[in-house]
C-alpha positions as CSV (number, residue, x, y, z in Angstrom):
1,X,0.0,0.0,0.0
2,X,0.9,3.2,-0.6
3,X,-0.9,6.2,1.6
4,X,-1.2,9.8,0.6
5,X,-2.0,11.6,4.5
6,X,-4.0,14.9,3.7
7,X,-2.9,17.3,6.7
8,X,0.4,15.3,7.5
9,X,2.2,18.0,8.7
10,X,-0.1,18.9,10.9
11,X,-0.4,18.0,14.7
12,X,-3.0,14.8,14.3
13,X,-1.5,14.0,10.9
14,X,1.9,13.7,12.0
15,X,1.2,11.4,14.4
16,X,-0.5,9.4,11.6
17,X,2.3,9.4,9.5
18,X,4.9,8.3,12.0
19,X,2.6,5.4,12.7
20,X,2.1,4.6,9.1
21,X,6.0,4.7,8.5
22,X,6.8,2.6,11.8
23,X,4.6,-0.1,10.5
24,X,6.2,-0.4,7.3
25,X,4.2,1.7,4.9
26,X,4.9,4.1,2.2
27,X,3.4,7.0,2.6
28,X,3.6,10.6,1.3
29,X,2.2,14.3,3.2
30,X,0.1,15.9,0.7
31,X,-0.7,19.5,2.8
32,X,-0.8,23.1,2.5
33,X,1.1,24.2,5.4
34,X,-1.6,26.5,6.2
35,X,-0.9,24.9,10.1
36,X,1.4,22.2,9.6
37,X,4.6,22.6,9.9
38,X,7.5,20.4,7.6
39,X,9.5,19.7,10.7
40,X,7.4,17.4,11.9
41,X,7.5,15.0,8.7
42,X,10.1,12.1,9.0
43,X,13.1,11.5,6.7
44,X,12.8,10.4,3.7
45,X,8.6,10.9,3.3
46,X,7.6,12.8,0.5
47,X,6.1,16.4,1.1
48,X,3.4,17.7,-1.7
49,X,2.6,21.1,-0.4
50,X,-1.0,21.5,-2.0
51,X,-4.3,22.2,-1.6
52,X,-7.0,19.6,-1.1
53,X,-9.3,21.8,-3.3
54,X,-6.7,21.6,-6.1
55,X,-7.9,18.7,-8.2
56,X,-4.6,19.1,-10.7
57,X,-2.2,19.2,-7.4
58,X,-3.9,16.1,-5.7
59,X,-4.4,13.6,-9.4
60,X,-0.4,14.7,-10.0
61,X,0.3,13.3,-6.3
62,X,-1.9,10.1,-6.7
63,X,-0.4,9.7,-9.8
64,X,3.4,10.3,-9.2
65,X,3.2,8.4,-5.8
66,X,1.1,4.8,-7.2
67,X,-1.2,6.1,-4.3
68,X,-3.6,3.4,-3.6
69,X,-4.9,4.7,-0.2
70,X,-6.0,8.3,1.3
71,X,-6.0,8.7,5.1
72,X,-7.4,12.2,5.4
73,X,-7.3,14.7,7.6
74,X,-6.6,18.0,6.7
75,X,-9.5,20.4,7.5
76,X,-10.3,23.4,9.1
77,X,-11.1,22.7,12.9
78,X,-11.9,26.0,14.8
79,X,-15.3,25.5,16.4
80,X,-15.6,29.5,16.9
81,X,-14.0,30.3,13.7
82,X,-16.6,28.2,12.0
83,X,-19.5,29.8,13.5
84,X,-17.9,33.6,12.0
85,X,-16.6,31.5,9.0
86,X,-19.3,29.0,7.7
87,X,-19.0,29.3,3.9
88,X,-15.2,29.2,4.4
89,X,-15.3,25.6,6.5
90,X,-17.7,24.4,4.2
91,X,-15.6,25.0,0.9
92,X,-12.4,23.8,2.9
93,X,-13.7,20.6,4.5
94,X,-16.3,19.7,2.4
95,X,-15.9,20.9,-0.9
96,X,-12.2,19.7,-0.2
97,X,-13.5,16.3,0.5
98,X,-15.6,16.3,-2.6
99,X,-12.3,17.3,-5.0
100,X,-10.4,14.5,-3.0
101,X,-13.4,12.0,-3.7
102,X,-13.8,12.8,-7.4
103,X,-9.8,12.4,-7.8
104,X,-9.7,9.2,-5.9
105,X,-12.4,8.0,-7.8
106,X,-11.0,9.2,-11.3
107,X,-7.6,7.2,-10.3
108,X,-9.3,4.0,-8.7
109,X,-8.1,4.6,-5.6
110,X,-10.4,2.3,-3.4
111,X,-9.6,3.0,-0.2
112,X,-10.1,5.9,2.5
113,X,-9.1,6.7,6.4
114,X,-11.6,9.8,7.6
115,X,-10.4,11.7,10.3
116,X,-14.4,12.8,11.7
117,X,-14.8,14.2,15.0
118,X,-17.3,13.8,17.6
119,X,-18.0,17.2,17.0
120,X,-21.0,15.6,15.0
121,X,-23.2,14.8,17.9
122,X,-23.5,18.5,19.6
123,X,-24.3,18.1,22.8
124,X,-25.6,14.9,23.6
125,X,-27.4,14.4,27.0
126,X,-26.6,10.8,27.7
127,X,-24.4,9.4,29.7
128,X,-22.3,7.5,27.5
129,X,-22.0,8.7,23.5
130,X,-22.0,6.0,20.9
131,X,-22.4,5.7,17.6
132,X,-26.0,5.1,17.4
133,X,-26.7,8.5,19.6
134,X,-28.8,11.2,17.1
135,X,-26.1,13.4,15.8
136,X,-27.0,17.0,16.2
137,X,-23.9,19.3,15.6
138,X,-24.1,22.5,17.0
139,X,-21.5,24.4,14.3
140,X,-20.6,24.4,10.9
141,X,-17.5,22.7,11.5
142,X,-19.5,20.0,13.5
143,X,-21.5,20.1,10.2
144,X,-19.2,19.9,8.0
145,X,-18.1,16.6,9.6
146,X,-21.2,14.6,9.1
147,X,-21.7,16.0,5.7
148,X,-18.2,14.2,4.9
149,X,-19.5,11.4,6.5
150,X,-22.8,11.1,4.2
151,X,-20.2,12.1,1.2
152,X,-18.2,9.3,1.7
153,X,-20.9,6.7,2.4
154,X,-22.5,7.3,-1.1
155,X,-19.0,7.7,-2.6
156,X,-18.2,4.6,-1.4
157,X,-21.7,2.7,-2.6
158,X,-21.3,4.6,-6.1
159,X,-17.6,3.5,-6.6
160,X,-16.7,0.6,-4.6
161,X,-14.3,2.7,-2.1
162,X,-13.9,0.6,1.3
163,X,-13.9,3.7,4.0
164,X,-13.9,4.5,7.7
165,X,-14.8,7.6,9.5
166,X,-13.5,7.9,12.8
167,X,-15.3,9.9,15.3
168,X,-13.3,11.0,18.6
169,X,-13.4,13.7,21.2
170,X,-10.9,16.0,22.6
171,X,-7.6,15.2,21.8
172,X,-4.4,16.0,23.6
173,X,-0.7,14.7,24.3
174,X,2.1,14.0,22.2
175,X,4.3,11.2,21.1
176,X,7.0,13.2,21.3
177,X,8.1,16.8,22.0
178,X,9.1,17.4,18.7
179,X,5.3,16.2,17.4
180,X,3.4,18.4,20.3
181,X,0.3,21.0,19.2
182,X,2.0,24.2,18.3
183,X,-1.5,26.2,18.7
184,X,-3.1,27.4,21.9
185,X,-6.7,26.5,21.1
186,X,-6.8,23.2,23.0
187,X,-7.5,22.7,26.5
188,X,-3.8,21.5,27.4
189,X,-1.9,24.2,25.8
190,X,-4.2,27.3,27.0
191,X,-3.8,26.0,30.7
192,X,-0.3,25.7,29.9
193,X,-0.2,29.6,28.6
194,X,-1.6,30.6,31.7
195,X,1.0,29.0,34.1
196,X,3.9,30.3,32.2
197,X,2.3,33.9,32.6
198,X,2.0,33.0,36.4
199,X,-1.7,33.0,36.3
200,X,-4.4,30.9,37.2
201,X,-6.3,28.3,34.7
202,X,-9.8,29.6,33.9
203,X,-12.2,26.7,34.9
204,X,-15.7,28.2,32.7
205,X,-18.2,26.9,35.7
206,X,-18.8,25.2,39.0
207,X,-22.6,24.8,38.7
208,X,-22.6,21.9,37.2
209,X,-24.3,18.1,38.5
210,X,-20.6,16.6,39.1
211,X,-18.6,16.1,42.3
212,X,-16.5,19.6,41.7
213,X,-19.3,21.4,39.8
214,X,-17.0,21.2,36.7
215,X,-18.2,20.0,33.5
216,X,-16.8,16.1,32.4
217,X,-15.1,15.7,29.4
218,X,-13.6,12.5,27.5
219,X,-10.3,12.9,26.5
220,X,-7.9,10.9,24.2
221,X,-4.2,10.6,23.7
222,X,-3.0,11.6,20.2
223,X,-0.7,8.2,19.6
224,X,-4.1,6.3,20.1
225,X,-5.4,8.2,17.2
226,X,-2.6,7.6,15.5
227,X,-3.1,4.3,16.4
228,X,-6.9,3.8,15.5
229,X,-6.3,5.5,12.1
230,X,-3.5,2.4,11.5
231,X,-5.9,-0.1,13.0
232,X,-8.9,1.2,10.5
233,X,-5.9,1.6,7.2
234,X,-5.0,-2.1,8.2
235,X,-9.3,-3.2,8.4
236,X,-10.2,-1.7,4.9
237,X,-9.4,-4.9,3.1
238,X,-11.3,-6.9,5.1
239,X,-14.2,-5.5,4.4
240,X,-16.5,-5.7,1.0
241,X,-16.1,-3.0,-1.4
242,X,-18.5,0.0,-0.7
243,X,-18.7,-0.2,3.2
244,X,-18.4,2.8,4.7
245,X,-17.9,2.0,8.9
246,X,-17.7,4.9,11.2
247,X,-16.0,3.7,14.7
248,X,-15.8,6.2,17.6
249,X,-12.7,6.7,19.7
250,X,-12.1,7.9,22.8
251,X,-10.5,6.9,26.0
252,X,-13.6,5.9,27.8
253,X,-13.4,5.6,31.8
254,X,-10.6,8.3,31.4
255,X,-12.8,11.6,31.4
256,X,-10.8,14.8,32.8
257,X,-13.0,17.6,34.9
258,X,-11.5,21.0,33.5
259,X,-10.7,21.8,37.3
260,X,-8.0,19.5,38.0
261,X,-5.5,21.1,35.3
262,X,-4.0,23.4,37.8
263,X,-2.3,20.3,38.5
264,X,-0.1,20.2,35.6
265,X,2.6,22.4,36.9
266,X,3.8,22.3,40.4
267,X,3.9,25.9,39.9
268,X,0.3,26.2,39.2
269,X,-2.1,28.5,40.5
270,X,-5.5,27.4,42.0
271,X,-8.1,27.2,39.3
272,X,-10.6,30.2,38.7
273,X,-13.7,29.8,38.1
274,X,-15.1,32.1,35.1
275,X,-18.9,32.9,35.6
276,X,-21.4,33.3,32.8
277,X,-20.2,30.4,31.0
278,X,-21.8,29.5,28.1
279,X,-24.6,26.5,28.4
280,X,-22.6,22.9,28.0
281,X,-24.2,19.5,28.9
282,X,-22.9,18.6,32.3
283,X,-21.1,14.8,30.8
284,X,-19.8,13.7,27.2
285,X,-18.4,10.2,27.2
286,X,-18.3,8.1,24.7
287,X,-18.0,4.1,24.2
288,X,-15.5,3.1,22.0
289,X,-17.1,-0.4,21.9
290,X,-17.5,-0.6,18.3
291,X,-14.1,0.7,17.4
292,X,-13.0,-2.2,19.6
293,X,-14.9,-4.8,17.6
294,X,-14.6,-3.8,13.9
295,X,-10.8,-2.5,14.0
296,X,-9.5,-4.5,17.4
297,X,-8.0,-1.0,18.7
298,X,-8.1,0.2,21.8
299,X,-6.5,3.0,23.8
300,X,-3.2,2.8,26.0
301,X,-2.8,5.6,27.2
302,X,-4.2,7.6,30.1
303,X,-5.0,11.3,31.6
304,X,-1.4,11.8,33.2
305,X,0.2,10.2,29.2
306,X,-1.1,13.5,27.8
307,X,-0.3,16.1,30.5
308,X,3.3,15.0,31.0
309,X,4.3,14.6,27.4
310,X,2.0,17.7,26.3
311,X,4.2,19.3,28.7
312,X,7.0,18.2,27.4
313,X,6.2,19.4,23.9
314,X,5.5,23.1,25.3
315,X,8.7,22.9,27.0
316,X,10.7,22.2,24.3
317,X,8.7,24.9,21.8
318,X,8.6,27.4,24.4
319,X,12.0,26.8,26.6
């Protein structure tokens, strides 16, 4: 096999790519450096810096490269962004998909890796998410998730592609430092901000029906995405052509409340509490029973995984 990673030089898609390499597969970063970076591509992988909207720049790359598998994952993923931003998301990450789809399709490329996100459910008030709980999204980028999703499905009926769509929640961590999330948008990194300015973590509400009165959360490390993406690349075959499976992931059992950051620096402030928070459902969990059963995958790593090697990785970009 030979896999072309959309948004491989990007924080998720790095991860992928290592993965992909360390299992012995040849695989090749197509991405428009928009927010990846180069660095964090290993040796000897091919970079095509390109956008997944340019149908030219992706049929030269499937063509050069005897590309006979997409994993993708580049997309625009700023929940706020997306609300001020809709058309914008929606050319990127769906018309995006729809260009990669018709150039797959055009070169008989048969099978595809969807980085989804759990993003397509909204807000959920169960207490455990799976894949058979209504999705609702509550953005355009949520949205534009499950509209790949439904893309894909009849793009795989119509032209025998074998696909997977994985679904997973908030991910944070790093394999190693030199792989860590560069952007402050995530929960990790803006706790981290606030320590190294020597101020408290913002904690957005103690009202809620938990222990602490702080919201639960599911949380994954980003090697175990790496790691279901591999396990669902590796599952494709198995499977009759024009299934479309969409797995969620997650590290269930391993849910972090937003209050314990402070705990990630011994230099850590106590947590403040921000009033007026916007409304959020008091629990998201999800089962990753299904991902378990289809792709045999299952997470490895825990809570204190992704706060000790995100910290790492901030260390070594911010000294």
């Amino acid at each position: 096999m030979s896999w072309l990673v959309t948004g491989g030089a990007g924080y998720i898609g790095a991860h992928v790519v290592r993965a992909l390499v360390d299992d012995g597969e040849s695989v090749v970063v197509y991405d428009d450096l928009s927010t990846g970076s180069a660095e964090r591509i290993p040796e000897g992988v091919p970079l095509v810096v390109g956008s997944v909207l340019d149908r030219s720049a992706l049929d030269a790359a499937i063509r050069d490269n005897a590309v006979t598998g997409v994993v993708h994952i580049a997309a625009k993923k700023q929940v706020g962004e997306s609300v001020e931003q809709p058309l914008h998301y929606y050319r990127e990450n769906v018309t995006g998909l729809q260009t990669l789809l018709e150039a797959m399709a055009s070169a008989g490329v048969g099978r595809l890796v969807f980085s989804s996100s759990a993003a397509v459910y909204g807000m959920p008030d169960v207490d455990l998410v799976t894949e058979d709980t209504p999705c609702l999204p509550m953005s355009p980028y949520g949205e534009t998730k499950l509209v790949g999703e439904w893309l894909i499905a009849a793009a795989a009926r119509a032209h025998g592609i074998r696909a997977a769509s994985l679904r997973y929640f908030n991910v944070a961590g790093a394999a190693a430092p030199e792989l860590s999330d560069s952007g402050v948008f995530n929960l990790i990194p803006m706790v981290f901000e606030r320590l190294e300015a020597g101020e408290a973590p913002r904690v957005f509400g103690d009202d809620y029906a938990t222990p602490d009165g702080t919201c639960v959360r599911d949380y994954i490390h980003v090697a175990d995405i790496a790691s279901a993406h591999l396990a669902a690349a590796r599952r494709l075959a198995d499977f009759p052509e024009g299934t479309a499976l969409t797995p969620s992931t997650s590290d269930a059992g391993r849910a972090a409340r937003s209050g314990r950051w402070s705990t990630a620096s011994s230099r850590s402030p106590a947590g403040r509490t921000s009033a007026g928070h916007e409304p959020s459902v008091t629990r998201q969990v999800s089962l990753a029973d299904r991902a378990r059963e289809l792709l045999g995958w299952s997470a490895r790593h825990d809570l204190d995984d992704m706060i000790e090697s995100a910290w790492q990785g901030w260390r070594r970009r911010h000294g």
